[in-house]
C-alpha positions in Angstrom: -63.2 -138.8 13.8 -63.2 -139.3 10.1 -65.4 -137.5 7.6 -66.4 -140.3 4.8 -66.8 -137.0 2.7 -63.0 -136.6 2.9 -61.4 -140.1 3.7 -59.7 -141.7 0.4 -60.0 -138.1 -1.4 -56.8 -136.4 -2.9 -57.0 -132.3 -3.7 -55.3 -129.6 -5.4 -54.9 -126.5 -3.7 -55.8 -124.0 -6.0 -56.6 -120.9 -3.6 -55.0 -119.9 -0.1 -56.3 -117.0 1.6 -57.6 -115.4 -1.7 -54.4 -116.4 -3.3 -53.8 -118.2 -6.0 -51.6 -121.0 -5.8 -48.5 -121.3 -8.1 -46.8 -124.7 -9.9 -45.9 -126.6 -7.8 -49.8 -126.7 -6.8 -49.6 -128.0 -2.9 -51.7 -131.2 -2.9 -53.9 -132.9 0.2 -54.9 -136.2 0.4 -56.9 -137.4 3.2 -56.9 -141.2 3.9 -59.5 -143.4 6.0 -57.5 -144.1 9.3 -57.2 -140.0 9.6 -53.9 -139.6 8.4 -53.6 -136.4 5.8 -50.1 -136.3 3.3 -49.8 -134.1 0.9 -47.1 -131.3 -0.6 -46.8 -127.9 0.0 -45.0 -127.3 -3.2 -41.9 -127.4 -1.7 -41.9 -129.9 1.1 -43.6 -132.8 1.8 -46.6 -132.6 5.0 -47.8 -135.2 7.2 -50.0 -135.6 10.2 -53.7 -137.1 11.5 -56.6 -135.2 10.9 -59.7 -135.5 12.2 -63.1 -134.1 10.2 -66.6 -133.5 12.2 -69.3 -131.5 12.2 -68.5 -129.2 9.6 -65.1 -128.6 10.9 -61.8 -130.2 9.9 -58.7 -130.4 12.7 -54.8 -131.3 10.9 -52.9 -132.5 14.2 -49.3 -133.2 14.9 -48.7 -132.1 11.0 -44.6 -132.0 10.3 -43.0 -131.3 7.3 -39.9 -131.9 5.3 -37.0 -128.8 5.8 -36.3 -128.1 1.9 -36.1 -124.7 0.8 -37.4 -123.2 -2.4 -37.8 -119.7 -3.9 -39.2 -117.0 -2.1 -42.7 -117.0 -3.5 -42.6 -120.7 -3.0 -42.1 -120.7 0.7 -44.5 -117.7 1.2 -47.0 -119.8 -0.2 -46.1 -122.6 1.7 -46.3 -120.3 5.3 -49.6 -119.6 3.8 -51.0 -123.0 3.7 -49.3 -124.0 6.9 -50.8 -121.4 8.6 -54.2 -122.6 7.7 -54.0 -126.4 8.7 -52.5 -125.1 12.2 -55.8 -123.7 13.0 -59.4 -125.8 12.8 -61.4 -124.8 10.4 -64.7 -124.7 9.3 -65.3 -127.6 6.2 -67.2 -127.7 3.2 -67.4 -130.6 0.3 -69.6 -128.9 -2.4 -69.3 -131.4 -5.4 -66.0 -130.7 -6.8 -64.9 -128.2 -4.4 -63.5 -128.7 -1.1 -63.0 -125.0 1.4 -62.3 -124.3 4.7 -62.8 -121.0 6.3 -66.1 -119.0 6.9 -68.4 -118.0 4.6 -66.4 -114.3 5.2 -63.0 -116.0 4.6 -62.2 -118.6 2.5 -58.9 -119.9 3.6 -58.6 -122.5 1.2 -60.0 -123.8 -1.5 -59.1 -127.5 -3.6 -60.1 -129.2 -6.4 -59.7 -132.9 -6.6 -56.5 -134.2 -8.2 -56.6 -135.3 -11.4 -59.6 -133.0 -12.6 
């Protein structure tokens, strides 16, 4: 199921697990037949997605095998490690998150703002 919220939507990640992202910013964009694309800063991801009830599922999600620097791929690790899992969605205005109001796991910013 796609979220409306999210379908046609392209974000900056600027947070992952409290952690501020670095340049190259990873960047999600979320189409309408629930497929998600994006960068991680260092490779490419890819995969369906499906959005729900306040919860937002990244299946089958692959990525490109390009290394980077150290702080580059820890980052990425980071953010991969947050799509594997679903979690719980919020679209406030400008702000996309996902994790629980204890954790944020992620937070975005649409691209070009």
């Amino acid at each position: 199921m796609v979220d409306e919220v999210l379908a046609g939507t392209t974000w900056v990640v600027e947070q992952v697990g409290g952690v501020v992202t670095t340049d190259p910013r990873p960047q999600l964009s979320f189409d309408a037949e629930g497929r998600v694309t994006g960068s991680t800063g260092v490779n490419r991801v890819m995969g369906r997605y499906e959005a729900a009830d306040g919860m937002l599922a990244v299946l089958d999600a692959a990525t490109t095998r390009m290394a980077g620097p150290p702080e580059a791929m820890e980052q990425e690790q980071r953010l991969l490690a947050v799509l594997s899992e679903p979690q719980p969605l919020v679209v406030d205005g400008d702000h996309l998150r996902l994790g629980d109001a204890e954790t944020v796991a992620l937070l975005a910013r649409p691209a070009g703002t």
